[in-house]
C-alpha positions as CSV (number, residue, x, y, z in Angstrom):
1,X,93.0,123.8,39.5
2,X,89.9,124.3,37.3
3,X,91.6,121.6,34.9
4,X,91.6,119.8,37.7
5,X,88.2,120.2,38.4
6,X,87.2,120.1,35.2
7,X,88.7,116.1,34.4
8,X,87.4,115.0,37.6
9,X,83.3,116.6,36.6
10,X,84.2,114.3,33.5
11,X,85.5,110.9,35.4
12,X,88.9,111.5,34.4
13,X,90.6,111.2,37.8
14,X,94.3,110.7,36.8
15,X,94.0,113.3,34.8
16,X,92.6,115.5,37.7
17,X,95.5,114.2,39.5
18,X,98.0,115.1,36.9
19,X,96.5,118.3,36.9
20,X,96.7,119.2,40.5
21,X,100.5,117.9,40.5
22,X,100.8,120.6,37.5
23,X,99.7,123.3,40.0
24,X,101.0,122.3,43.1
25,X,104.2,122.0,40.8
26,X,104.2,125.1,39.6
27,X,102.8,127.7,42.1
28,X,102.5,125.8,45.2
29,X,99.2,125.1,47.2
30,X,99.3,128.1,49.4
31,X,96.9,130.0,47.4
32,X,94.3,126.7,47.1
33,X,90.8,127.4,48.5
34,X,89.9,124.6,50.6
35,X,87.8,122.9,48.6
36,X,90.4,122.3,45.7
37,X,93.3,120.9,48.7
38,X,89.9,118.3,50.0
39,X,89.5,117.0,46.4
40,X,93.2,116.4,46.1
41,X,93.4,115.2,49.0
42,X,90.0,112.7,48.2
43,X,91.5,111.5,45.1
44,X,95.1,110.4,46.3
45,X,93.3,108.6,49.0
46,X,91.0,106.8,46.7
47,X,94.4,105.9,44.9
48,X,95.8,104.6,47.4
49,X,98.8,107.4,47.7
50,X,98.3,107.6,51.6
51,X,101.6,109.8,52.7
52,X,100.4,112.3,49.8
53,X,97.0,112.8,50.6
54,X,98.1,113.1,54.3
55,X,100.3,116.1,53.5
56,X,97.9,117.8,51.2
57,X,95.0,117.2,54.0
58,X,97.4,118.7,56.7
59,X,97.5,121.7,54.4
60,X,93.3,122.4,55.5
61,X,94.6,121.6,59.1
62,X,97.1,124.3,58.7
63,X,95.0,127.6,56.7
64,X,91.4,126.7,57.8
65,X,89.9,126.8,61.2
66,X,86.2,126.3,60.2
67,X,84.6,123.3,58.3
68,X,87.6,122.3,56.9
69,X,89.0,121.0,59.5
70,X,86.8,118.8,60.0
71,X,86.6,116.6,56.8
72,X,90.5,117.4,56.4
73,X,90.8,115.4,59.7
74,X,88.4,112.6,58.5
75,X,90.4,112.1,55.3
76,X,93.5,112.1,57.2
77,X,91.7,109.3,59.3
78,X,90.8,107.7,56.0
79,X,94.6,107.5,55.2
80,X,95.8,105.8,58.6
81,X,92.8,103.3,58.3
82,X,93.8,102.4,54.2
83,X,97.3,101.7,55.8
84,X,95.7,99.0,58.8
85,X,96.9,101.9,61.2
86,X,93.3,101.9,63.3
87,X,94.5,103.3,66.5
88,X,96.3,106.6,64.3
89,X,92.5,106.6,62.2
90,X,90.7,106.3,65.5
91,X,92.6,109.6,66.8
92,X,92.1,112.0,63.3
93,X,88.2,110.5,63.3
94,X,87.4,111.7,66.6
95,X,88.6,115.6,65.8
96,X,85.5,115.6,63.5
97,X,83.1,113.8,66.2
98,X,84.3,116.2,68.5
99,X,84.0,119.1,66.4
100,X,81.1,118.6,64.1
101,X,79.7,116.0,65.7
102,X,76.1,115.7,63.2
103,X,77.8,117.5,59.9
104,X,78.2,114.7,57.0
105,X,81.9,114.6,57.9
106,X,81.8,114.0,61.8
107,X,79.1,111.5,61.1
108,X,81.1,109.8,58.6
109,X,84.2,109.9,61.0
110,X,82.2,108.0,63.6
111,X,81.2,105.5,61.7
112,X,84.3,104.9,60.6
113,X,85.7,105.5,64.1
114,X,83.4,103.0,65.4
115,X,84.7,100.1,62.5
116,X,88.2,101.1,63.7
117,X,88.0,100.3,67.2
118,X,86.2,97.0,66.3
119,X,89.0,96.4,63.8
120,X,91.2,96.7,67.1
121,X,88.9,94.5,69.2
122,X,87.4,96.8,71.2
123,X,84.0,96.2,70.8
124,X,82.7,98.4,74.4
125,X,84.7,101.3,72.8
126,X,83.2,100.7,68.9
127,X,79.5,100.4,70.4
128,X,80.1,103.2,72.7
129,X,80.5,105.3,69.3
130,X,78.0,103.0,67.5
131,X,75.2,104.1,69.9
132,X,76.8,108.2,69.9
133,X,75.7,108.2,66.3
134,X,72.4,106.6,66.7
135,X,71.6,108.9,69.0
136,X,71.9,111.7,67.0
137,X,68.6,113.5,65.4
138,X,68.4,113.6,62.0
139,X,70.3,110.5,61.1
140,X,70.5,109.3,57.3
141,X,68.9,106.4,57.2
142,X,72.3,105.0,55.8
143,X,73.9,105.7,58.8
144,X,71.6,104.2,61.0
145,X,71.4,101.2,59.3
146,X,75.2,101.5,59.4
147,X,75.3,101.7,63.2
148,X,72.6,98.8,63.4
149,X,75.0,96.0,61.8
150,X,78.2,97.8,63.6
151,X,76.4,97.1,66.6
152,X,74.9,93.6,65.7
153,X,78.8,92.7,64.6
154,X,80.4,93.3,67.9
155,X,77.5,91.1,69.4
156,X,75.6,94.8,71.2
């Protein structure tokens, strides 16, 4: 796992991945800290390995009842929406905007909640969560912006 860590500090993601297949290979990821089964689980999404990254983000679902969850969920999300599965994203993005509704990850999932139901063309239900994130305090001036166009797309 620090190899792991290690190649991806460098920009060396296959090898990262290589490594984490190494130790989920040879000892399993029961023992992972939940940081090292999220950056697994990051990178074989950002490959494009969607049932893999699933089941290694379903591990966090499984051993962590805190923060985890959260970003686990949104990641999961990320992996239904890279397959054009928006109403299965839709359902893991909202466990994170119910949850953690103004950490980086439940704002994250509602944005990208938000682009999923408008992907589905249901623009009342993707301005609904449009205008749940604008309303937050706080909001990164990314985000906002973010919302903004969502909302200017579906004609709001």
């Amino acid at each position: 796992i620090a190899l792991a860590r290690a190649r991806e500090a460098t920009g060396d993601r296959q090898g990262a991945l290589e490594a984490y297949a190494r130790a989920a290979r040879d000892g399993g990821t029961t023992g992972w800290k939940r940081e090292a089964l999220l950056t697994h689980g990051r990178l074989l999404t950002e490959e494009r390995r969607w049932s893999e990254a699933r089941t290694v983000l379903e591990g966090v679902l499984k051993q962590d009842s805190g923060g985890g969850v959260a970003e686990a969920a949104a990641g999961i999300g990320d992996t239904y929406r890279g397959e054009g599965e928006s109403l299965a994203a839709v359902e893991y993005y909202m466990t994170p905007a119910y949850l953690a509704p103004e950490s980086p990850a439940g704002r994250r999932a509602l944005a990208a909640a938000a682009r999923s139901f408008a992907a589905m063309k249901q623009p009342d239900a993707a301005a609904i969560v449009w205008k749940k994130l604008l309303a937050q305090s706080g909001l990164p001036a990314d985000l906002a912006a973010a919302a903004r166009e969502g909302l200017k797309e579906i004609g709001r």
